[in-house]
N, C-alpha and C positions, 0 to 999 in steps of 0.2 A: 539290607535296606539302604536305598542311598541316601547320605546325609546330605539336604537339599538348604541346609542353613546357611544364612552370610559369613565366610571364612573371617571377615573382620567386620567389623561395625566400629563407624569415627562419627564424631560431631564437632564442632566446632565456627571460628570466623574464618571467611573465606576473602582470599584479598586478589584482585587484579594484580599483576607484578608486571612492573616495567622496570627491568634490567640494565643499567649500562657496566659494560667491561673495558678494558685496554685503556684505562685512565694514566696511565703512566704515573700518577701521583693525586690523591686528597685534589679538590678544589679547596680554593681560599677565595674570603669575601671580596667580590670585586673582580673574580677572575672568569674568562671561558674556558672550557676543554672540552675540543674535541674527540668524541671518543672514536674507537676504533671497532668496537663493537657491541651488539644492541640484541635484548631477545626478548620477550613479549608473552605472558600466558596466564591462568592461575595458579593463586598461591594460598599459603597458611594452611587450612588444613587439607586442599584438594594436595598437597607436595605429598601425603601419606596415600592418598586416595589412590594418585595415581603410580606412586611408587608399587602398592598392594595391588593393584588391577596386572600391572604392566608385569606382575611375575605368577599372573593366572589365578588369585585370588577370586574371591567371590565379595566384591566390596560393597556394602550399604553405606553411604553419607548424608548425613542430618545435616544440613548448611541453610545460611538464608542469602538469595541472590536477590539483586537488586533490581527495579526493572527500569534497568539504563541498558547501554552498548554495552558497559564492560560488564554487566551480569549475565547477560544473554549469551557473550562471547565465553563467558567461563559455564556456563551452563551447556552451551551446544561440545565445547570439549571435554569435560567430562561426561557429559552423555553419549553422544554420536562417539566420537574417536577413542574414548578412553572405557566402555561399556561399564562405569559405575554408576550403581542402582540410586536414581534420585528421589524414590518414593519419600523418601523422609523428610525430602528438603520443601524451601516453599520459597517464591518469592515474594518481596513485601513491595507494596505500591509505594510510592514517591519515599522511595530510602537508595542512598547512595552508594553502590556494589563499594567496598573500601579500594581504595588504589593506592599502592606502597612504589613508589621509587627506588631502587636496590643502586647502588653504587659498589662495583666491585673493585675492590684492589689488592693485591697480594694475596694473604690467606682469611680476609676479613672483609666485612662488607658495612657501609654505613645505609639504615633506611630510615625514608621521608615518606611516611602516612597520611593519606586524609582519609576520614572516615567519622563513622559515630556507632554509636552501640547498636546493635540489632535489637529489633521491633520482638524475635523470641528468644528464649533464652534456653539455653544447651536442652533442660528439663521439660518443656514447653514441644521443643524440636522432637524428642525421645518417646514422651509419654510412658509408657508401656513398652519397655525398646525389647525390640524381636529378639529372639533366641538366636545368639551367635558364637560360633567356635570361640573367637577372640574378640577387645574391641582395645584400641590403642587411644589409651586416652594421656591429657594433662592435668596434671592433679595441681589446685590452686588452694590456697590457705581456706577458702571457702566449700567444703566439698559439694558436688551436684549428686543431687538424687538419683538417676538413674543409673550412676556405676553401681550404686547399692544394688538393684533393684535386677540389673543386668548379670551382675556376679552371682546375685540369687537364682537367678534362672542357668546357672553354670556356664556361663561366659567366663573365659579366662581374659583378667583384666592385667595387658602390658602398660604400663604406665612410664612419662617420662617427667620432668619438672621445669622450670626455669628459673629466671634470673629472677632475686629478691629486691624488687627496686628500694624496699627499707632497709635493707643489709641485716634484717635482724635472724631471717634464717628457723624460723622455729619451729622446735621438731615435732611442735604437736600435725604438723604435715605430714608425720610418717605414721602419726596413727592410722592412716588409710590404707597405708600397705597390708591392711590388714584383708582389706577386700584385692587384694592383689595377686595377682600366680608371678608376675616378673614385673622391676622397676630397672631402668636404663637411663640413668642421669649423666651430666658431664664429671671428670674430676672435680672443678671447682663444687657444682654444686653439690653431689657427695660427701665430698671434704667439711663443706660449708654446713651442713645441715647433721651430718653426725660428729662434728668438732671434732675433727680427726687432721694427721697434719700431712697424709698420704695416698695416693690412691688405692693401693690395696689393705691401709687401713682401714676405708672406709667400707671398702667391700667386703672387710669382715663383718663390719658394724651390723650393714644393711643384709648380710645374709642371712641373720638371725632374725630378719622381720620380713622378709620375702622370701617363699620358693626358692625364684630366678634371681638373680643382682648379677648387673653389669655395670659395670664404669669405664665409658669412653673417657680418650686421653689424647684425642686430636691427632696430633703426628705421633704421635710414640704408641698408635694401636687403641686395647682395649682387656679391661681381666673380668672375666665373669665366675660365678659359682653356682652349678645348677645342685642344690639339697636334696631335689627329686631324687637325683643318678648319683649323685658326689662326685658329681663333676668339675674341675679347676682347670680356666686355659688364661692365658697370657699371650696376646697376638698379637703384630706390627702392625702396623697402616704400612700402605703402600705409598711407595715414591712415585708420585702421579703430582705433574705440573698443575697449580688449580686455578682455573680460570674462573670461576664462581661459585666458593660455597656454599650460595643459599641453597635451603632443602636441604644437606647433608647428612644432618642429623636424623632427618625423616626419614630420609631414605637409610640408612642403619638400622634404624625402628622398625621398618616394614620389612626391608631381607631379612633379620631376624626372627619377626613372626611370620615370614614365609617359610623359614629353614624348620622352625620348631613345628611347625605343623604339618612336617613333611618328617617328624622323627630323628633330625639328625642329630649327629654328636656335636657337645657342646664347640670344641676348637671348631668343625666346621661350620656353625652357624656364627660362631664370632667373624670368621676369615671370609663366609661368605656377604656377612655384612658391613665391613671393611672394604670389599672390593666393590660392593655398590656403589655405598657414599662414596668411595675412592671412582670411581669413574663418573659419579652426576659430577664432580667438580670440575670436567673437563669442556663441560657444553655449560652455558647464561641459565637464567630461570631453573629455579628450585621446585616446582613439580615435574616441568619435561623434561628436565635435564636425566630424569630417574633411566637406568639403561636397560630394567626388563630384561628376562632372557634373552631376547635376540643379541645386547649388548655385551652381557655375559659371554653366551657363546662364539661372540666376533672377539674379543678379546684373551679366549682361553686358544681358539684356534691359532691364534695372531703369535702366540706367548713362545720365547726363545728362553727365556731364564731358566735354567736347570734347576735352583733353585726352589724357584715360585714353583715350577711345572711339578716340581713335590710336593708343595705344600701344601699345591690347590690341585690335587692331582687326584681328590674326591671328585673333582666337579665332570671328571667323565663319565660319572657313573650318577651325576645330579643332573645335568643339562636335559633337558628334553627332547626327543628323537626331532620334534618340529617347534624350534626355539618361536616360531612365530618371525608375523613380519618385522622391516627396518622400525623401529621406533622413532614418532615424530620429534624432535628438538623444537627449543622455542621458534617462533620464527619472527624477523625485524617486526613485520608491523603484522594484525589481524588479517588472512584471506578474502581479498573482495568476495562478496555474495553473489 
């Protein structure tokens, strides 16, 4: 029988993202800079939506659009172009789609937000959330109801965390790993939240309360432990120029839970989610920057490293006979109608 369920299921804020790159350095108060490059699309949690679409997922997103331009606009591309399922979402009359400002420069980005709280809330969006393979969530000091509720119905829940603006870090946030199959945090907040003074200290920590544990480590890779298999990898990042990291990490998140849903061995799901994030940093905007198979397989073709061409020399036997079409890049401004 075929399993006709949504491969992932996300919710979350969705944000307009207007990009600039080639800043040559930081602005300072009082200054202009012109930049040299500009790219335009949505963002926050459509960067997973359409990370997960663009590698053949079957994705459902719970979001709330606004009914302005720029919700309209992030709602016709992930509908129309990007074919993830918006049954969940809703938009809300006179509330303001969020639009975030991205300034990219070197390996970091600073963002300028305006927005407000959405009219529903994560558990409001979900209800009774459908029966799904996976669903890739953010876990906050305040847990939401329907990861409960979701892991009930045997959703495997990926989960990632973020930065503690109180620095306090407290671990009763891992008690939810309990409702978890994998957790995919950065070194720092790893480090941070199991008082640990290493990255693969902390991934001992965390293995013994998750399944899956992964700890990203930016340029120096990623080390994961699958307890299911007893499996242990330790993998590089790739030397890839970055022109915009936002979305990076989403996009990590989503090849990840594309690779495990496809049965692969741990090392290749770490290395093939390394080279995602390692190629969205080469195109602006953090949801289309994602490179989808078609990207994948222009850059395995492309590939002269003897090295790499070992490494990732599973991906002949992972790419797809019809990687699909070019995938869109942000572009400067919205498509006239």
């Amino acid at each position: 029988m075929d399993d006709d369920r949504p491969d992932v299921l996300l919710t979350g804020l969705l944000f307009y993202d207007l990009v600039l790159t080639g800043l040559g350095g930081p602005p300072t108060p009082g200054e202009e800079i012109w930049t040299a490059g500009m790219g335009c699309g949505p963002g926050g949690i459509a960067n997973l939506a359409v990370a997960a679409s663009r590698f053949g997922l079957r994705t459902s997103l719970a979001t709330v659009f606004g009914d302005d331009f720029y919700g309209e606009y992030c709602r016709d591309v992930l509908d129309d172009q990007e074919g993830v399922d918006l049954s969940l979402s809703r938009t809300a009359d006179d509330w303001p789609t969020p639009v975030t400002v991205s300034l990219a420069h070197g390996n970091d980005r600073a963002l300028v937000t305006h927005g407000q709280e959405p009219p529903y809330s994560q558990d409001v969006l979900m209800g009774d959330p459908p029966e799904a393979r996976t669903a890739l969530v953010h876990l906050e000091a305040e847990p939401r109801e329907w990861i409960a509720r979701a892991a009930a119905n045997g959703t495997h829940i990926y989960a990632d965390v973020g930065w503690d603006p109180t620095r306090q870090w407290s671990t009763d946030l891992l008690d939810q790993l309990k409702l978890c199959h994998a957790f995919l945090p950065n070194e720092t907040e790893a480090m941070a939240y199991t008082r640990t003074d290493s990255a693969v200290a902390a991934l001992g920590t965390l293995s013994e309360l998750v399944p899956v544990a992964v700890v990203t480590r930016g340029g120096a890779g990623a080390v994961a432990v699958d307890q299911t298999t007893g499996e242990y990898a330790d993998v590089p990042a790739l030397d890839i120029d970055v022109l915009d990291a936002t979305g990076a990490g989403d996009v990590f998140g989503a090849s990840f839970v594309a690779a495990s849903l496809g049965g692969w061995p741990l090392e290749e799901r770490l290395r093939f989610a390394a080279l995602a994030a390692g190629l969205s940093v080469r195109h602006p905007g953090g949801a289309l920057a994602a490179p989808g198979w078609y990207g994948v397989d222009r850059w395995w073709r492309s590939l002269a490293d003897r090295e790499l061409k070992t490494a990732y020399g599973f991906l002949s036997d992972r790419i797809p006979a019809d990687p699909g079409p070019p995938v869109q890049y942000a572009p400067v401004t919205p498509p006239a109608r």
